[in-house]
C-alpha positions as CSV (number, residue, x, y, z in Angstrom):
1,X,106.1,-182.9,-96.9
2,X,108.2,-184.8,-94.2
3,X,108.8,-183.1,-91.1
4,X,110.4,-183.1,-88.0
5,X,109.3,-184.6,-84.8
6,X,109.3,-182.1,-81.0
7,X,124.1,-217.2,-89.7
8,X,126.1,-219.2,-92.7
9,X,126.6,-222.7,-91.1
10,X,124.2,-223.9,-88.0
11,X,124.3,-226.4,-85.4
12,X,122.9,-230.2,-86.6
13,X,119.3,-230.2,-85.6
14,X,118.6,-232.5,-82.5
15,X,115.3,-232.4,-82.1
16,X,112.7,-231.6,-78.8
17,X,113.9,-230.2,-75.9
18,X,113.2,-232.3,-73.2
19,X,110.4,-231.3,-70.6
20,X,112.5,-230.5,-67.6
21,X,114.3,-227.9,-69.2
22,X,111.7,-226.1,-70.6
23,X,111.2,-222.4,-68.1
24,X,108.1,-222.6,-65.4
25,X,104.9,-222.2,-67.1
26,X,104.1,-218.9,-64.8
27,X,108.1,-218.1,-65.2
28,X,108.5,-214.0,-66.4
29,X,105.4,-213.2,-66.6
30,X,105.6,-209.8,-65.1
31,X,108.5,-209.6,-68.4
32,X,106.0,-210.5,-70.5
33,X,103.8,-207.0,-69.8
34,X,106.7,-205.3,-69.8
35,X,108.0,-206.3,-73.4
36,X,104.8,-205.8,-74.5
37,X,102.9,-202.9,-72.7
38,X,99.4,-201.8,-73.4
39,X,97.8,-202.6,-76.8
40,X,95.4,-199.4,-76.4
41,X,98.5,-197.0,-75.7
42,X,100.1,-198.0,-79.3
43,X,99.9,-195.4,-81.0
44,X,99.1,-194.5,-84.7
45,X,102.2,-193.9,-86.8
46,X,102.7,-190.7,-88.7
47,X,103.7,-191.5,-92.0
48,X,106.2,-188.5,-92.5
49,X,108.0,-189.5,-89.3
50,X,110.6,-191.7,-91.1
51,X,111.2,-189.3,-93.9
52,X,111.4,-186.3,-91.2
53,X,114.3,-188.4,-89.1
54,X,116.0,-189.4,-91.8
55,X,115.9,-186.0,-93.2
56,X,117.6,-184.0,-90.3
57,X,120.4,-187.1,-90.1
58,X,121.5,-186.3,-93.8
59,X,121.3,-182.4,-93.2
60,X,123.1,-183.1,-90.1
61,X,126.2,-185.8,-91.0
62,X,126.3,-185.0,-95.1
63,X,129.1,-182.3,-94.6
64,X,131.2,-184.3,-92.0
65,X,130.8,-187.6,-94.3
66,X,131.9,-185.3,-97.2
67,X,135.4,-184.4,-95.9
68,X,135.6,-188.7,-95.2
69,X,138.4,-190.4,-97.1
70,X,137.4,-192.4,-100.3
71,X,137.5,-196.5,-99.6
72,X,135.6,-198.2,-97.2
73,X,132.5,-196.7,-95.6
74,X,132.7,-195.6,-91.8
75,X,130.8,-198.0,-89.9
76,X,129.1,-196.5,-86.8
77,X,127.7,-198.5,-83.8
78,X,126.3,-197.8,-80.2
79,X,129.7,-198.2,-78.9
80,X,131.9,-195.9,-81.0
81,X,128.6,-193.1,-81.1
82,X,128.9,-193.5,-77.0
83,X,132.7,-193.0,-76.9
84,X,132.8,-190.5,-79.4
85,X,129.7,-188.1,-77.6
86,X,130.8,-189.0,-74.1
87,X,134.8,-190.4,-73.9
88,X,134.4,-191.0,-70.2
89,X,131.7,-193.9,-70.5
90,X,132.2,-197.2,-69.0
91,X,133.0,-199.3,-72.2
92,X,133.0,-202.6,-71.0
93,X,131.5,-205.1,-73.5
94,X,128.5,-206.6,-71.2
95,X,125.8,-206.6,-74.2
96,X,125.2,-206.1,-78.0
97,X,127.4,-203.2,-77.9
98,X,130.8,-205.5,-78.3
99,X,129.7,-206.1,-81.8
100,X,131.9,-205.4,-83.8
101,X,134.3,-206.4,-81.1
102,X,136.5,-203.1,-80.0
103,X,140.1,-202.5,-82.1
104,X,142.1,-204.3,-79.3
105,X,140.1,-207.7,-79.6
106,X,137.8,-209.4,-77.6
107,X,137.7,-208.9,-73.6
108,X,136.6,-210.9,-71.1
109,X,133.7,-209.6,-70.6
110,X,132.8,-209.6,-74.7
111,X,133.2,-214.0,-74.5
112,X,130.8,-213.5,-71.9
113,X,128.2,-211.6,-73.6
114,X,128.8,-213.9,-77.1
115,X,128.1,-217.1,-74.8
116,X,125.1,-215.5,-72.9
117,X,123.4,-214.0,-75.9
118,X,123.8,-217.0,-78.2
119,X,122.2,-218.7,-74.9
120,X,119.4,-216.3,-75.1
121,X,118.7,-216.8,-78.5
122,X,118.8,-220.3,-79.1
123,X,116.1,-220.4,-75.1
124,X,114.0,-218.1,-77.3
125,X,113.6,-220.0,-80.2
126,X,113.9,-224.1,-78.7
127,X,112.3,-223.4,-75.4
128,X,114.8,-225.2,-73.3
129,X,118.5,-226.1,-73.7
130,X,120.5,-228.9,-72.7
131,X,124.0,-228.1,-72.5
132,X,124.2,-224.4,-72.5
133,X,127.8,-224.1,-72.6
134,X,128.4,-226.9,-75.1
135,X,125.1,-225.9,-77.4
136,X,126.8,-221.8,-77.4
137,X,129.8,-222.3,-78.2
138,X,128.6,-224.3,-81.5
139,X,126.3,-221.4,-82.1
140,X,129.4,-219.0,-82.1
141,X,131.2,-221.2,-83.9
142,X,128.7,-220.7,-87.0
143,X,129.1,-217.2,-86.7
144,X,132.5,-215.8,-88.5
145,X,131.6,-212.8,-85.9
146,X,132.4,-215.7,-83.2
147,X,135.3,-217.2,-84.2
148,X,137.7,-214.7,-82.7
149,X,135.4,-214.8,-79.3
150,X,136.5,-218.3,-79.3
151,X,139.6,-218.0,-80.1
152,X,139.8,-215.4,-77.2
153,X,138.8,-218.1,-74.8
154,X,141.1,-220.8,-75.8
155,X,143.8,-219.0,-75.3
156,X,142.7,-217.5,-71.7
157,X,144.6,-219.5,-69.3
158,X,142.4,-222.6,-67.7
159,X,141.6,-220.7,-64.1
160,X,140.4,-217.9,-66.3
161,X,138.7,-219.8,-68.5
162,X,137.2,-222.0,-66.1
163,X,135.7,-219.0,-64.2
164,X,134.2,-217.7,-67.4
165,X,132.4,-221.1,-68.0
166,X,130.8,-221.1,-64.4
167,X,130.1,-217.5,-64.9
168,X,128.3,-218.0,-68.1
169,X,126.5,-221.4,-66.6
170,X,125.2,-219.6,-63.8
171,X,123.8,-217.1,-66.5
172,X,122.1,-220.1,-68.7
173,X,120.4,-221.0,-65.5
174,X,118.9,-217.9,-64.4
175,X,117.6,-217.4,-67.7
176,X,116.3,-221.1,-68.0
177,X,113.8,-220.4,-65.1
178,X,113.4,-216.4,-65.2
179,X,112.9,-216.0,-69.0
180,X,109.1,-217.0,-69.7
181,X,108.6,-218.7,-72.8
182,X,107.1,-216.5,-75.6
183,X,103.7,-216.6,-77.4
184,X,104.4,-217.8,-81.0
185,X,101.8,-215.3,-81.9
186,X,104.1,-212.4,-80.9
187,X,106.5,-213.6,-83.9
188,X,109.5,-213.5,-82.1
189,X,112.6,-213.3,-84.2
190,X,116.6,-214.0,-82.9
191,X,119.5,-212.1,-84.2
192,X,118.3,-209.5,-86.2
193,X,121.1,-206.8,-87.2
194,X,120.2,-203.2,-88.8
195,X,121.9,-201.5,-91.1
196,X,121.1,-198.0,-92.2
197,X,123.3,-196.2,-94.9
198,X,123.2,-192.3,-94.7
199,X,125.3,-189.8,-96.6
200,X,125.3,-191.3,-99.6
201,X,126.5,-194.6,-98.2
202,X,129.4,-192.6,-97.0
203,X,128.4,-193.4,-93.0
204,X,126.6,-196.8,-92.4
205,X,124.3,-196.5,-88.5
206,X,124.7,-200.1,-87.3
207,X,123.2,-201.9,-84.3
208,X,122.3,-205.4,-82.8
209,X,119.2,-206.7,-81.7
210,X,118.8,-209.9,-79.4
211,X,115.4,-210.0,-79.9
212,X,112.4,-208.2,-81.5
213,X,109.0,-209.0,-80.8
214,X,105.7,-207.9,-82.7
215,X,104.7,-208.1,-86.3
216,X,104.8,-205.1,-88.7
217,X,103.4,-201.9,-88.3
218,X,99.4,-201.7,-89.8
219,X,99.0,-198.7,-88.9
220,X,99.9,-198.4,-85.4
221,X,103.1,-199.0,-83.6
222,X,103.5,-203.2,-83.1
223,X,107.5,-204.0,-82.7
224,X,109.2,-204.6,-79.2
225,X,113.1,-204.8,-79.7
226,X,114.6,-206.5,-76.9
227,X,118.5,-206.1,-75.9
228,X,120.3,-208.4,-73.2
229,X,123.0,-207.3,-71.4
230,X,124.7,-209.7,-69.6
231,X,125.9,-207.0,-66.8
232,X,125.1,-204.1,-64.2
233,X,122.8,-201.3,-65.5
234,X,124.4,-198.7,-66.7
235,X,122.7,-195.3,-68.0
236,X,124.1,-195.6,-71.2
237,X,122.0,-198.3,-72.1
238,X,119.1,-196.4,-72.2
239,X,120.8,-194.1,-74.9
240,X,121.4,-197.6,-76.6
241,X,117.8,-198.5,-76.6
242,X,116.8,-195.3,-78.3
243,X,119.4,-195.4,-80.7
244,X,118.2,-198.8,-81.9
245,X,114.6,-197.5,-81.4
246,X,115.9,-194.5,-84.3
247,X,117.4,-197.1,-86.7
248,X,114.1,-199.8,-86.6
249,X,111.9,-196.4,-87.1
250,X,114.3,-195.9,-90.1
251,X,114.7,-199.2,-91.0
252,X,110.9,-200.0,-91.6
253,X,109.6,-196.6,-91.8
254,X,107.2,-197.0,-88.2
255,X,108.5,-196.5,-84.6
256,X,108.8,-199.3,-82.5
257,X,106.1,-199.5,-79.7
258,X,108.3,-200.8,-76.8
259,X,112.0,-200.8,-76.5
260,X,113.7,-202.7,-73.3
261,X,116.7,-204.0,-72.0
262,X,116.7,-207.7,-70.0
263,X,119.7,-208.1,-67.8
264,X,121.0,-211.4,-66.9
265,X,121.2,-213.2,-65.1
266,X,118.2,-211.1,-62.7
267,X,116.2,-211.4,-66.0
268,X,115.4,-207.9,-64.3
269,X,113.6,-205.5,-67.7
270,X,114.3,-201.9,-68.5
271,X,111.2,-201.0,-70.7
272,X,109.8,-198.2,-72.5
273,X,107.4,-196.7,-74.9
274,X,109.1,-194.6,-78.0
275,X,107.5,-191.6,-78.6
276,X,108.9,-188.6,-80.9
277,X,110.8,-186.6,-78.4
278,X,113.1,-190.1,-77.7
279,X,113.9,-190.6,-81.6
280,X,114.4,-186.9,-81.7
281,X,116.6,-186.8,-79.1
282,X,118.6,-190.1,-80.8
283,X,118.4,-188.3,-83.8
284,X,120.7,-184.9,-82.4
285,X,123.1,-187.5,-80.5
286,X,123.4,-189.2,-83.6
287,X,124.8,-186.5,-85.7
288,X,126.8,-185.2,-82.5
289,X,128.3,-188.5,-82.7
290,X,128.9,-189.0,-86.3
291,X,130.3,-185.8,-86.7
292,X,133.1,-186.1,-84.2
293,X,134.0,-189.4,-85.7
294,X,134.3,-188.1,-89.1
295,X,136.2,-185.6,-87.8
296,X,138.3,-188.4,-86.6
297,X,139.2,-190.7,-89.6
298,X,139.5,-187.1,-91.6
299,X,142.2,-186.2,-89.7
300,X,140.6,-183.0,-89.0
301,X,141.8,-180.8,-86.0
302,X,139.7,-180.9,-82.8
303,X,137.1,-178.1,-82.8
């Protein structure tokens, strides 16, 4: 019995990167343990781990969900759980975390983290970029997600907009020679976005991942997922990383084995294991969360 734990259209193809572009051979790879931590400390997964999370979510969020208007289902993200558990948090869209972008549109400091992270991406999977500004705003333009970004940034006015570029090309460098090129035996994957429906599809748990390392659980914990934030620290990240850390262990019914933050442009890593009492503890701020913004779009009085 389960229990309880304690892109549509791309960019034309152009080919090689050229050498000098590619990151120092020795480049990151102090990032490289981190992301990846100790093989022998993996440990085995518990197969009614999954079925014991996902469990205490439905007991949790089924009666909140229940009072939910018919119609679309409410979408739920690391953002709106943070602002709904802890209104006082710095909301500032430096990572991930601005998608979906908030109600009032795109910020400054959301362009920043679309151009980063499609930087990010497309250095993880081609080794080198040429013209990082040109090459992300092509990769934003492919995603529908990015087309407001970049309207955003037409319209800023061209000191603004001018700053934003150097901002982001500062950025692009750091992470050209600070980001160490990764094994293609750790199957790295770009992109990847989780979506868990609970409540009988009533509440949908979303999140983004820049990056996940690892192939699938065999028996013992394997994945790394990897989020960049292109900003300060910020302690709610670390509530981010375990929230994503719940949804993969949902997702794909085995914990991750590492889950880290990068921040650019230090390219400085925030890493750490997931054992039970992390997922547990997303699990509780998960429903806390939920709960309070079903009470919301209810129309429910404040408790």
């Amino acid at each position: 019995m389960a229990h309880r734990p304690s892109e549509p259209r791309r960019p034309a193809r152009r080919g090689r990167r050229p050498a000098p572009s590619l990151p120092r051979p020795d480049a990151g790879h102090d990032v490289l343990i981190q992301l990846r931590g100790e093989a022998l400390r993996r440990r085995r997964v518990d197969p009614g781990l999954a079925g014991g999370l996902r469990e205490w979510l439905e007991d949790g969020i089924a009666p909140a969900a229940a009072a939910l208007p018919g119609g679309h289902p409410l979408v739920v993200g690391p953002r709106s759980l943070r602002s709904a558990t802890d209104p006082s948090t710095d909301d500032r869209d430096d990572g991930p975390v601005g998608w979906p972008e908030p109600p009032s549109g795109p910020t400054r400091q959301l362009a920043r983290a679309a151009l980063v992270g499609a930087i990010f991406r497309l250095l993880v999977t081609t080794g080198g970029i040429e013209e990082p500004l040109t090459e992300a705003v092509e990769a934003l333009g492919a995603d529908r997600r990015g087309t407001s970004v970049l309207a955003f940034i037409d319209g800023l006015d061209p000191g603004e907009r001018a700053a934003l570029h150097a901002e982001v090309i500062e950025h692009a460098a750091a992470l050209g020679t600070g980001w160490p090129a990764i094994p293609p035996s750790w199957f790295p994957r770009t992109g990847d976005r989780i979506s868990v429906p609970v409540a009988a599809g009533r509440v949908i748990l979303t999140g983004g991942v820049d990056l996940v390392l690892g192939s699938p659980s065999a028996g013992r914990t394997s994945v790394c997922l990897v989020t960049l934030v292109s900003g300060l620290r910020r302690p709610g990240h670390q509530i981010d990383r375990h929230y994503r850390g719940l949804l993969e262990t949902l997702r794909s019914g085995a914990p991750p084995a590492r889950l880290a933050t990068v921040y650019s442009p230090s390219c400085e890593v925030d890493a750490e294991d997931a054992p039970d009492q992390v997922l547990a503890g997303a699990v509780q701020r998960t429903i806390d969360g939920v709960v309070e913004l079903c009470r919301r779009a209810s129309g429910s009085p404040e408790r």
